[in-house]
N, C-alpha and C positions, 0 to 999 in steps of 0.2 A: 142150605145149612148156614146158621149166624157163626156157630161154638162149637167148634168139636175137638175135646180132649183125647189124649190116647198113650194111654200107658205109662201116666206123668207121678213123677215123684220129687220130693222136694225135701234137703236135707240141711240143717244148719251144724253147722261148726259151734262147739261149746268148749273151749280149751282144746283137750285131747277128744274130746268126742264127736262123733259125728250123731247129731239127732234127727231122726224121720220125722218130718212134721206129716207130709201128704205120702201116700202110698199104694205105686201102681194105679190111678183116677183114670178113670172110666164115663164119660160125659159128654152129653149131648144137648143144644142149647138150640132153637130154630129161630128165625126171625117172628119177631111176634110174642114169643110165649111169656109167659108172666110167672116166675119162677122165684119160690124163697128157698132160701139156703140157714138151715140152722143148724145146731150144734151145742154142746156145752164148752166151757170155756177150757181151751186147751185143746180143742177137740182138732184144729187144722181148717177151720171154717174161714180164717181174718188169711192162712196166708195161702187157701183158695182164691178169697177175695183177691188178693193181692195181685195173684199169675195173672186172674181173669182180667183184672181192670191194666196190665201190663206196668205196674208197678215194682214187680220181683218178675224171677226169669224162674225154671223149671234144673233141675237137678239133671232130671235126663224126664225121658218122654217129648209129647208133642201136641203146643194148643193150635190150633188152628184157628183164624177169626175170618170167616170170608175167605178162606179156602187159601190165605197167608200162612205161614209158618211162623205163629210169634218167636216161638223159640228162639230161633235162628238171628232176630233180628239186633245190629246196633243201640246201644244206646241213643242214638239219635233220632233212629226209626223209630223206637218205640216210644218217645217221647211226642213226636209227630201223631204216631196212633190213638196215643191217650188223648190228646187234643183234639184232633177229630173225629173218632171215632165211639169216647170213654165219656158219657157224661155222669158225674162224680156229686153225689150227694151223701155228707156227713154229717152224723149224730149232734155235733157242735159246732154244726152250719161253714166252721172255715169261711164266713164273708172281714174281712179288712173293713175295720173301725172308722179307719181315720175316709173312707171313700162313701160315698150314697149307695144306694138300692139299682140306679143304673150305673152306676161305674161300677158297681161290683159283677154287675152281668155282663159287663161288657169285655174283662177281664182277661175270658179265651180267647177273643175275636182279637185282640192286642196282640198277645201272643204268636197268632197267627199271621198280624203285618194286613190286616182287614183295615181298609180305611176307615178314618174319623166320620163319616156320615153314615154309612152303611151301620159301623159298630151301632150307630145311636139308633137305626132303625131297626136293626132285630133285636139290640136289647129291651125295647118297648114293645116289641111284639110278644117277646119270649116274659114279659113282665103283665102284660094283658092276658098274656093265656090263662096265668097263676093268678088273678083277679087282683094285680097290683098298679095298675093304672095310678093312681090317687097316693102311691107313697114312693114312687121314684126318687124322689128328696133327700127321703128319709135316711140317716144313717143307722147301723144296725143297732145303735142306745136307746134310738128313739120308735124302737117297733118291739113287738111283743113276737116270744117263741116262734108262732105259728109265722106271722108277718116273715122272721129272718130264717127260717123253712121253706117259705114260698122263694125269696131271695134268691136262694143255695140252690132250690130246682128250676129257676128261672136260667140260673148260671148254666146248669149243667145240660139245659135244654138251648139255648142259644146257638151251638154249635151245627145244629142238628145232628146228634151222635147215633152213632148203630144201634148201642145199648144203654139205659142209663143204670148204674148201677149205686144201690143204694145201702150204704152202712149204718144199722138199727136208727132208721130216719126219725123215730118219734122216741127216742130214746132219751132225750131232753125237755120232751111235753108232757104235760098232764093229758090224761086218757081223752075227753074228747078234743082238744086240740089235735092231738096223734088221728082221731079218727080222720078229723076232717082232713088231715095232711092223707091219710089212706085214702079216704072220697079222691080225691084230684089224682092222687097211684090208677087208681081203678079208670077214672077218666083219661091219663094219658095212654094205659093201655089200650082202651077203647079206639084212642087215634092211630096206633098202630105202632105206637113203641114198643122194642122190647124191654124188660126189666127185671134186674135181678135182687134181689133183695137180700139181705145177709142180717139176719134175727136171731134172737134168742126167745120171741115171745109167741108160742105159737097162736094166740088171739091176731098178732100183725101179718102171720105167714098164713093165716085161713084167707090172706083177702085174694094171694096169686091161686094158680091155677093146679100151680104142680109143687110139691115140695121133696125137698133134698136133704136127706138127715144124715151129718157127717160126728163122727167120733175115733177118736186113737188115731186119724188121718186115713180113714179108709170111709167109704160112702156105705152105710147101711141100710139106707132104703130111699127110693128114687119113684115117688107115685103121686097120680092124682090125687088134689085135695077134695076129700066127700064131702067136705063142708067147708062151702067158700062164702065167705062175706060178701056181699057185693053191696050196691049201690045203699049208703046211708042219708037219710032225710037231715038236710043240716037248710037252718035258716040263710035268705040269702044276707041278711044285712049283720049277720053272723062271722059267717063267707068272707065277708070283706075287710073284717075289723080284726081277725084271729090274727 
């Protein structure tokens, strides 16, 4: 087992009030599985997101990641965990302006206290996988959407993380850019990542295997997708210029 939530609830302070965002979560997540999470807006979907990727902490309940008790853990620990364990892909790439295409992947591995030769060798690894060989240079002004998408999953694959977890990833591209960022989703699941994906467009959540429908903070339906997108025919010299 990758994920297993139990019992989890999660409530904010608003002045005098206390608000339920998540309620009673009920969840199960395996290595491997390829999973979208949607929702409407309000729904408790972003601060699902949130507990999973160990960015916020749990009300009461209990996530467990690899058989850990996040709940339980420090601030310090769980900083550590998102680091190597949490690869983090967002809607508005989060890559730093002023740095290239490999210092921006190299980024975790810093953090981490990984030395300067190593960083530079699996940031070109994790840069080659996402067909960016050819724009390491490049800072994120001088690449298009799809290019500073590949970047952002390049970053969040460097680590080798448990999960990579991805916030409305094509949510900033025009539709076949977003595809071909979905082509490479479908590809790294094939390698054996697992991946979670947090949507609101169910054409991007047809491409996982299983989907999660959450609303008012409770999960109302949790099944396979009967119709999954899979593999789309994209040019290679396409591939390389997005």
């Amino acid at each position: 087992m990758q994920i297993e939530i139990k019992n989890l609830s999660k409530n904010y302070i608003m002045g005098d009030l206390e608000v339920p965002a998540l309620m009673d979560i009920n969840l199960q997540i395996r290595k491997n599985e390829y999973v979208a999470i949607m929702g409407p807006s309000g729904s408790g979907k972003s601060t699902l997101m949130n507990i999973l990727g160990c960015l916020d902490t749990p009300t009461k309940g209990q996530y467990l990641f690899n058989k850990i008790d996040v709940s339980s853990l420090s601030d310090d620990a769980l900083s550590a965990m998102r680091n190597k364990e949490i690869g983090f892909i967002f809607q508005n790439f989060n890559l730093l302006p002023r740095l290239n295409a490999l210092q921006n992947v190299e980024l975790p591995l810093v953090y981490s206290g990984i030395k300067a030769a190593e960083r530079k060798e699996r940031a070109l690894k994790a840069l080659d996988r996402v067909g960016l060989s050819e724009r390491i240079l490049h800072k994120s002004s001088e690449m298009s959407g799809g290019q500073r998408q590949r970047v952002a999953i390049a970053r969040a694959l460097v680590t080798n993380p448990g999960i990579l977890l991805a916030d409305e990833p094509t949510g900033a591209l025009d539709s076949k850019t977003g595809d071909e960022i979905m082509v490479l989703f479908n590809d790294l699941h094939r390698e054996g990542n697992t991946i979670i994906l947090i949507t609101h467009e169910q054409e991007i959540a047809n491409h996982a295997h299983r989907t999660i429908f959450i609303k008012d903070g409770l999960i109302h339906s949790d099944n396979p997708n009967p119709v999954r997108k899979t593999e789309l025919i994209i040019n290679p010299i396409e591939f390389q210029t997005i």
